[in-house]
C-alpha positions in Angstrom: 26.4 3.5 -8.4 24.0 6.0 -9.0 22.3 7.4 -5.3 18.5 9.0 -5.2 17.3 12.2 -4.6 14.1 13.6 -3.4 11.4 14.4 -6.0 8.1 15.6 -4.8 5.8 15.2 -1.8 3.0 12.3 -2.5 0.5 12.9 0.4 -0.7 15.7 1.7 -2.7 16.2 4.8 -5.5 18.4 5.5 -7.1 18.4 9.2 -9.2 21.0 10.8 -7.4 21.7 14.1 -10.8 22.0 16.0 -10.8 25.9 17.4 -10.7 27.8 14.1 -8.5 30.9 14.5 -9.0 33.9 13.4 -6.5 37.2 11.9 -9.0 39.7 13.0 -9.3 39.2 16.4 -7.5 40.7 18.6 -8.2 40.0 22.4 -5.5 38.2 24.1 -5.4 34.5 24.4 -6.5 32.9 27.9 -4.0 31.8 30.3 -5.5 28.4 30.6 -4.7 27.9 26.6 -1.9 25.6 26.2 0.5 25.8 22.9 0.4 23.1 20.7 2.5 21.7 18.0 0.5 21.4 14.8 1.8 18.9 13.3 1.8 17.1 16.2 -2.3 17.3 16.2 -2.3 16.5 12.4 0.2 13.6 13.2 -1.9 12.1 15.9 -5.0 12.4 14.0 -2.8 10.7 11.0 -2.7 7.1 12.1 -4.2 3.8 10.6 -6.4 1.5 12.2 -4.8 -0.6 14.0 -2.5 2.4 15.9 0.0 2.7 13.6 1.4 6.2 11.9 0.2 6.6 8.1 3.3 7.7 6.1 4.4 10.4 3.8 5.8 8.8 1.0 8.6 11.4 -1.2 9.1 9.9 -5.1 12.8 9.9 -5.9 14.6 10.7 -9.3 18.4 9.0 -10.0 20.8 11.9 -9.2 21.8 12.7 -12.3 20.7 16.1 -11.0 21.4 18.1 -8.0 20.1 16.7 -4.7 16.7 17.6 -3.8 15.9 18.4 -0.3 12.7 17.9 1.5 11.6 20.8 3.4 9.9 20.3 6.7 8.1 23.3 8.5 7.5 23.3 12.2 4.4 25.7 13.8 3.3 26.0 16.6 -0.6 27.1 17.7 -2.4 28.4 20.9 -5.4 25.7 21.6 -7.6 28.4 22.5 -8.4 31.7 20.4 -6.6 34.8 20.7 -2.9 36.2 20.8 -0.1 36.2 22.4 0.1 39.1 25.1 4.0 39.2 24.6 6.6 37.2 22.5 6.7 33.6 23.1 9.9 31.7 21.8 9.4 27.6 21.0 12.6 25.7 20.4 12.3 22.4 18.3 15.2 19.3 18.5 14.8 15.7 17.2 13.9 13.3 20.0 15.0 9.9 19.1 13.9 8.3 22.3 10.6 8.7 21.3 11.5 6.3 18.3 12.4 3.4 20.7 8.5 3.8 21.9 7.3 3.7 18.7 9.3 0.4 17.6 8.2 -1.1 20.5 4.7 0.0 19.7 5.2 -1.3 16.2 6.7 -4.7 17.4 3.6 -5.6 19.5 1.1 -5.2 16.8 3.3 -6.9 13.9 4.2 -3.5 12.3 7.5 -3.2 10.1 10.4 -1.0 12.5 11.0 2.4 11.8 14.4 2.8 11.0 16.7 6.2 12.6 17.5 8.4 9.5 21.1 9.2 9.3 22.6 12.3 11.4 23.9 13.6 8.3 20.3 13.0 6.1 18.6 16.0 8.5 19.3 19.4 8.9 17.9 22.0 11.4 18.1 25.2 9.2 16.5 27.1 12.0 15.0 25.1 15.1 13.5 28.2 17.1 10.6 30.1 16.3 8.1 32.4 18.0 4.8 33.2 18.9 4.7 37.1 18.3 3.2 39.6 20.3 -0.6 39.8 18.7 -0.2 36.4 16.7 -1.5 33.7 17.3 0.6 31.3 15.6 4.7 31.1 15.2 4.5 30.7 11.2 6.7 28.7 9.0 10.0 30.2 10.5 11.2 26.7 12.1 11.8 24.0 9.4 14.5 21.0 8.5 15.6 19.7 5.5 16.2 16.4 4.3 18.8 15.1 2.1 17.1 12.1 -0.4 21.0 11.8 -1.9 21.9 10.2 2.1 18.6 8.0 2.4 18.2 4.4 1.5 15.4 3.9 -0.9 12.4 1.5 0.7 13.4 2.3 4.2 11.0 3.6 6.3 12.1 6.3 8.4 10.0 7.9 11.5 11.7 11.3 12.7 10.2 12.5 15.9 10.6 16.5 16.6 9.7 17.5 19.5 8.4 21.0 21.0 9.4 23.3 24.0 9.1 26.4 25.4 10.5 28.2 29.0 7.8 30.7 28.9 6.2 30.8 32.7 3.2 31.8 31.6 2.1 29.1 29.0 2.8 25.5 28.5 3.1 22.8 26.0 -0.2 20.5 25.9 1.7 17.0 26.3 -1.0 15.2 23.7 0.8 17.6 20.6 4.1 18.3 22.4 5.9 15.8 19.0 4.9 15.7 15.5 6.2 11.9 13.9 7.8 13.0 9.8 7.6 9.9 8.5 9.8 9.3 5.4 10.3 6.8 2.7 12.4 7.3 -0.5 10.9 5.3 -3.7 12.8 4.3 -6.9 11.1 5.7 -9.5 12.2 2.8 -11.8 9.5 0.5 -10.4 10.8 -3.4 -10.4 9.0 -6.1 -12.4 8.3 -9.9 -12.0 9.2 -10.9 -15.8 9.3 -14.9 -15.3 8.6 -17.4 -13.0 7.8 -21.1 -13.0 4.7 -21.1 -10.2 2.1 -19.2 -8.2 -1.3 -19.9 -6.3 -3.5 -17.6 -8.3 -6.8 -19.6 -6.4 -6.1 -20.6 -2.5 -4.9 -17.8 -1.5 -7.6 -14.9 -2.7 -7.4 -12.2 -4.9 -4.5 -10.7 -3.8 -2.2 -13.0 -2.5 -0.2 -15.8 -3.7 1.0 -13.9 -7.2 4.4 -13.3 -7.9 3.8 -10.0 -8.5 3.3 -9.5 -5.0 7.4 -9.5 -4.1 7.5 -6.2 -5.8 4.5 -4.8 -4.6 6.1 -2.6 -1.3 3.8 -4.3 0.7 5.6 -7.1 3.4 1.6 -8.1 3.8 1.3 -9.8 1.0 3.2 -12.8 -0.7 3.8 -14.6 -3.6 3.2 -18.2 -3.0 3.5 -21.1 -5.3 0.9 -23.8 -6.5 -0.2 -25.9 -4.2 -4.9 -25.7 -4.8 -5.0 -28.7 -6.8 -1.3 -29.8 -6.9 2.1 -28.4 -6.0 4.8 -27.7 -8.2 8.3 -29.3 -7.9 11.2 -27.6 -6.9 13.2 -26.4 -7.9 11.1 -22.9 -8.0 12.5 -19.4 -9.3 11.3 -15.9 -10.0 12.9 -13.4 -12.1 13.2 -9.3 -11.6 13.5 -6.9 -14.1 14.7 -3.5 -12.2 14.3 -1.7 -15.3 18.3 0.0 -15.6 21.3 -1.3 -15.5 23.1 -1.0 -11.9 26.0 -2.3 -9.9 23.8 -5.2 -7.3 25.3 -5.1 -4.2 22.9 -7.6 -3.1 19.3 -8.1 -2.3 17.3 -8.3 0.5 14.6 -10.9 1.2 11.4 -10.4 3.6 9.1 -13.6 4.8 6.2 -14.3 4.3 5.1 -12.5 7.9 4.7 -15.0 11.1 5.1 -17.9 8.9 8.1 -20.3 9.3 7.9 -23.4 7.0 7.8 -22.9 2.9 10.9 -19.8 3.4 13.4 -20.6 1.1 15.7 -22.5 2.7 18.3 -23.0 0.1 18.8 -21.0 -3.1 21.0 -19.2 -5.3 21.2 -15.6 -7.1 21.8 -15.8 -10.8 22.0 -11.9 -12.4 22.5 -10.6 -16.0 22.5 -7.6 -18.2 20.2 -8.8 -21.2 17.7 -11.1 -19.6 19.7 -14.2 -21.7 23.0 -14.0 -20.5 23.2 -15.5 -16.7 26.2 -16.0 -14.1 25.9 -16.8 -10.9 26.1 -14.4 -7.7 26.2 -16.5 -5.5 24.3 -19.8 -3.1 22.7 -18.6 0.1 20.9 -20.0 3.6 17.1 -18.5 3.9 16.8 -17.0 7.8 14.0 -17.5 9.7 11.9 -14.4 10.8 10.1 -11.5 9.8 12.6 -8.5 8.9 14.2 -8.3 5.4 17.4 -10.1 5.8 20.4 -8.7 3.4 22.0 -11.4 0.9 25.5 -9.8 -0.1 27.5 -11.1 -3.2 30.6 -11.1 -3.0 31.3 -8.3 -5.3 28.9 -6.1 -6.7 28.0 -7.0 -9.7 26.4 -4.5 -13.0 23.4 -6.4 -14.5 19.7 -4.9 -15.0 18.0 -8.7 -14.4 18.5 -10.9 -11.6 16.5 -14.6 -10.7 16.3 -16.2 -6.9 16.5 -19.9 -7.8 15.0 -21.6 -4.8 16.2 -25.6 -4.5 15.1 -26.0 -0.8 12.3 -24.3 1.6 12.2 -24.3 5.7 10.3 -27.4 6.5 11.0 -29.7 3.8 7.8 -28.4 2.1 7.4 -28.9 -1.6 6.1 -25.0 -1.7 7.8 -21.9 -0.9 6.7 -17.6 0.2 8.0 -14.8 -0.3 6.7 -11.8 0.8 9.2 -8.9 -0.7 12.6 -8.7 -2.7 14.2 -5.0 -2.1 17.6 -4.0 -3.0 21.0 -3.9 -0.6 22.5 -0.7 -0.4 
């Protein structure tokens, strides 16, 4: 099975950090001026409305090439003007504890988890770095690396890093003390809804309720079938071209959120190669909740197309929701 390596960065981030510095000057920084991690201040100003961290999103290519590595560079800042009166040395480590606060952070508003990225995805090519004697800044000498080859594509990864220093005569400003990398890895061969027998294209607004919505990233919104004016009988289905040819594993199913009844209940997998040719992967029990719930066959199986026949939804309902359909790795 071909894996996926990094491609390119996707969003960039640009942030005044408040007290412009500048080269030129020379007088010494004051001793009330903390040292701040600044990526941490562009990582606190980088959240979404409702509290939660924006992400930057890496495109991935299939690794028929070499792995490509994300490059992450740490830097830390005086909050105050001027420069450092002798050599300051910051040390930076991953702080995974601050990713259980987060999660619960994300659980009370609704949010999608953030998921640990692998010990062996991350590499600290250098995790010290100083503040020089009549700098004001430590550079781009600290940095990691990340591995796209040992990442799971549509997994949404927070890394906390977090900053320290031993020097007795400045201290870390707790607000900017950990920057939050968050990472996800995207299949460039985007999936498409080819075929399916219904969808609410009215009752549920402009967005919401077409199929197209399973393969849209997005756990928000849902594809929902006809029920303004009428529902549809079961049995309902939907159909996925992933665009290659690949050994399925499996897939993974996410809920329309906070919703029980009109989940599928009952259904089966049905895959093939052409789009023509179908044999069956497999009959499976819908779960109840709102976290993408892995459906394993039994063997994977090579095919480019597969089709979620749904014969039964949670409830008894005549409908049924979905809100995503993601790979199993």
């Amino acid at each position: 099975m071909k894996r996926l390596v990094l491609y390119a960065i996707c969003l960039t981030i640009s942030i005044s950090l408040g007290c412009k510095k500048d080269n030129k000057k020379t007088y010494p920084v004051s001793n009330e001026s903390m040292i701040n991690f600044v990526q941490g201040i562009l990582s606190f100003k980088n959240r979404n409305l409702d509290g939660s961290l924006k992400e930057q999103e890496f495109k991935t290519k299939l690794s028929t090439q070499p792995d490509s590595l994300g490059v992450f560079p740490l830097t830390a800042s005086f909050s105050k003007s001027g420069v450092a009166t002798h050599d300051i040395s910051i040390n930076f480590k991953v702080d995974n504890a601050k990713l259980d606060s987060i999660n619960l952070a994300q659980r009370i508003i609704g949010n999608a988890l953030y998921s640990k990225i692998p010990d062996d995805a991350i590499s600290f090519v250098k995790s010290s770095a100083t503040i020089k004697k009549g700098e004001f800044s430590s550079g781009h000498d600290a940095f990691f690396t990340i591995s796209a080859k040992k990442i799971k594509a549509n997994t949404l990864y927070l890394i906390p890093v977090t900053m320290a220093t031993s020097d007795s005569k400045f201290r870390v400003d707790p607000r900017y003390r950990t920057a939050y990398f968050v990472i996800r890895a995207i299949d460039p061969y985007k999936w498409e809804v080819i075929d399916f027998n219904s969808q609410e294209t009215v009752g549920e607004g402009v967005v919401n309720g077409r199929a197209s919505c399973v393969v849209d990233g997005d756990i928000l919104t849902f594809w929902h079938t006809k029920w303004f004016g009428g529902e549809d009988p079961m049995p309902h289905w939907i159909t996925i071209d992933m665009k290659i040819e690949k050994m399925l594993k499996g897939i993974n199913l996410v809920n329309r959120q906070n919703r029980d009844g009109g989940f599928p209940k009952n259904f089966n997998i049905e895959v093939s190669k052409d789009g023509k040719t179908w044999i069956s992967a497999g009959s499976f029990v819908g779960v109840k909740g709102n976290m993408p719930t892995p459906y394993s066959f039994s063997s994977p199986i090579s095919c480019r197309y597969f089709r979620v026949n749904i014969t039964s939804a949670a409830g008894n309902t005549a409908f049924t929701f979905l809100a995503e359909i993601t790979e199993l790795y």
